[in-house]
N, C-alpha and C positions, 0 to 999 in steps of 0.2 A: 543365901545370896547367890545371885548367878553372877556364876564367872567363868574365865577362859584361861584354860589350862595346857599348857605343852609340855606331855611328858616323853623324857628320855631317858630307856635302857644303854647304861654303859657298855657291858658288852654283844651286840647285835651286831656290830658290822665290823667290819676286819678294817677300816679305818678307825675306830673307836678300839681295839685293840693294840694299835699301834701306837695311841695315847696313852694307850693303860702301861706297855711297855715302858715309853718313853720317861713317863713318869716315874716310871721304878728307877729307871737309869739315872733320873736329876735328883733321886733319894726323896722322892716321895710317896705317899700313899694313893690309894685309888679313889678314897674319900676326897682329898686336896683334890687330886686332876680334875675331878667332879665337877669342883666347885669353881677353877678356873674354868672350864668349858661352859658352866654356867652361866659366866660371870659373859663370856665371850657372843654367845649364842642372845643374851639381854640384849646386849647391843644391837646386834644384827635385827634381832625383832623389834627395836624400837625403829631400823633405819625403814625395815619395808613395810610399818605401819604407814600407813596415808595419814595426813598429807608430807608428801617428802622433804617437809622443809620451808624454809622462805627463800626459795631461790626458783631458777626456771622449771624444775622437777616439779615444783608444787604448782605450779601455771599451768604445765601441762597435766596433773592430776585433776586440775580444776574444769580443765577443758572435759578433760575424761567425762567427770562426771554431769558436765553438759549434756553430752552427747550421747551418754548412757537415759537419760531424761527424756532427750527428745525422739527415742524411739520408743517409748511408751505415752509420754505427753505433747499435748500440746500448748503452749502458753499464748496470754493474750497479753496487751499493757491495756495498764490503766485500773479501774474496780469496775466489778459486778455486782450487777442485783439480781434480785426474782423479779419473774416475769409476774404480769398481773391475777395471773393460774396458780403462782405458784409451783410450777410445775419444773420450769427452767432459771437458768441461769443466762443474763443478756448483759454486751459489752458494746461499747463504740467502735469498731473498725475503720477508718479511715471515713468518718464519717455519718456514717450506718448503723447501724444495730446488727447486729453477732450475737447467736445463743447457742447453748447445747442443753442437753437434759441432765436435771436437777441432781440423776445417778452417775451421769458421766463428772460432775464437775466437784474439786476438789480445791477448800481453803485454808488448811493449815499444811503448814511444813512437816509436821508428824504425819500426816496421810499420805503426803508428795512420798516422802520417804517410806514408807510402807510400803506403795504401791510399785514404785522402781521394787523395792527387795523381792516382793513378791513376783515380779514378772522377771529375772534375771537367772542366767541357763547355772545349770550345777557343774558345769565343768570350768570356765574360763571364768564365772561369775559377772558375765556383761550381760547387757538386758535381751531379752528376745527385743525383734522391730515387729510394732502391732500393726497390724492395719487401720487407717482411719478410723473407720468405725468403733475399734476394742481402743482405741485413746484414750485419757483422761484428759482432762483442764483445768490448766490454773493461770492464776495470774504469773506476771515475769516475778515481781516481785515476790511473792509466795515461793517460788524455785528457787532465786537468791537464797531468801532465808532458808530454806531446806538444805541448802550447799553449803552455806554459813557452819549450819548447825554441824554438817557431815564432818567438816573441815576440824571443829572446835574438837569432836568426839574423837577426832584420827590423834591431835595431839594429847590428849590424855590419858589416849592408847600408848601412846609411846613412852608418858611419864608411870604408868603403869610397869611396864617389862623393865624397865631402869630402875625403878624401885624394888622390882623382883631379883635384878641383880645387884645391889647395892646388898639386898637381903642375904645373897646367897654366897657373897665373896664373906661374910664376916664368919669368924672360926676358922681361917686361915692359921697356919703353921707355917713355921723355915719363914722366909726371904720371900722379895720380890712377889709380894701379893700383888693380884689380880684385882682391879677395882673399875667401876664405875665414877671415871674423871667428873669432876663438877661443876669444869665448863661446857661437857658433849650435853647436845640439843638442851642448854640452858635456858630457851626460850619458855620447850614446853611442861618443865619441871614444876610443879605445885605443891604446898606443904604437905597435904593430905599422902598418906601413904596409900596409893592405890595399887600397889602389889607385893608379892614377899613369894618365897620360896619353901619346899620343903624336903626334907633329907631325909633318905635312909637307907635300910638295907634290903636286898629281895634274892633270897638264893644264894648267898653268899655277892652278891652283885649291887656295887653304890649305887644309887640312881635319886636324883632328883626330879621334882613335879616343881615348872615355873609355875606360878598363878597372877595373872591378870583380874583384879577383881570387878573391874567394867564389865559387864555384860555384852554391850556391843562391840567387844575388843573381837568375839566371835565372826562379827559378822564380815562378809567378801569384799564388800567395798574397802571395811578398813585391813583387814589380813588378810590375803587367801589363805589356803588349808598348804597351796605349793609352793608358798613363801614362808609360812612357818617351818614347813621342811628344810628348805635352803637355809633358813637361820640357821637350823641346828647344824646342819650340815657345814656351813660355813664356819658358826662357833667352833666346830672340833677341828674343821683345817686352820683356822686361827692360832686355836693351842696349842697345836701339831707343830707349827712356824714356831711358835713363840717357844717351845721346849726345844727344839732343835738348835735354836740361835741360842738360848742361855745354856744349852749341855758345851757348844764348842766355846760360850766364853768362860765357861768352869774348866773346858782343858787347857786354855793357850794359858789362864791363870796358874796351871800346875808345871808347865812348862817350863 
């Protein structure tokens, strides 16, 4: 089964040591910290999976992917037919008759989306802008449904990583577990388990593998590779917060 996988070495960075510290000092293991950083970093990968929500973040993701579109396509309204050749594809324009050739012109929302993945740069993940000529064509409505679709795939990326971290808080020890709340992003939550987590040890070193088991959880539209980063990155300065605020409320308690 394809799927999309973010793995994290616990000790690599001298911020992920300071965890590992921290952790000993709140009387835990390096296994636990682990598993709250896990639990942390879920979150964060469900928040910068697309689409960001039903608020104006997702408006403007949707925009995005407008305009990511129309530097590779061109859209017409209304339907298309073939031309009496065969050859082409011909539409009404204000009137008139509009065609392009039979290779330029694209009808399902699976090839809309193919064709954006394919012409999109490897760095930023936005489209290249073609020239008229290297265009494709579809209908409006054909692009709708292709951004429908992008949109449905983003949130089941997200109930993905939430699943992987609901997976990976459990087998907690002590106090004050780590969890995936059951209200956050309840919208895009499904029964289906579409992710889970995996533990162990390497070199004497915990480290967990999240697993998204969507296949296009991979792809840049819905994650980039420097938003996955950030998650983890984020997840360990979360757990970093949250061990610091519970070590000073276990001392003003001994006080």
């Amino acid at each position: 089964m394809a799927r999309s996988v973010l793995k994290s070495d616990f000790d690599e960075a001298a911020m992920l040591k300071k965890l590992k510290k921290l952790s000993k000092s709140y009387g835990e293991s390096q296994e636990q910290a682990v598993k709250r950083w896990g639990v942390q970093t879920c979150r964060e990968l469900a928040k910068y999976s697309a689409v960001f929500g039903k608020n104006k973040e997702a408006t403007t993701r949707k925009l995005s992917m407008f305009r990511d579109a129309t530097n590779v396509l061109f859209t017409h309204k209304g339907t298309a037919k073939a031309s009496k050749s065969g050859k082409s594809m011909v539409w009404k324009f204000k009137g008139k008759s509009a065609g392009v050739q039979g290779s330029r012109y694209i009808d399902s929302e699976h090839d809309v989306i193919l064709w954006i993945d394919q012409n999109r740069r490897a760095g930023n993940g936005r489209t290249f802008k073609l020239s008229k000529q290297e265009k494709k064509v579809c209908s409006e409505s054909v692009l709708k449904r292709a951004i429908k679709t992008k949109q449905k795939a983003s949130g089941l990326v997200k109930d993905g990583w939430l699943d992987a971290g609901e997976d990976i808080a459990k087998g907690q020890k002590g106090k004050n577990h780590a969890k995936i709340g059951k209200g956050l992003m309840k919208w895009s939550r499904k029964p289906a388990r579409l992710g889970y987590a995996r533990e162990g040890t390497r070199l004497f070193k915990s480290f967990a593998d999240l697993i998204n088991r969507l296949s296009y959880s991979k792809k840049s539209y819905v994650l980039s590779t420097s938003n996955k980063r950030k998650a983890a990155r984020d997840g360990a300065e979360n757990t970093l917060k949250w061990y610091k605020s519970a070590i000073r409320a276990e001392n003003k308690k001994k006080k």
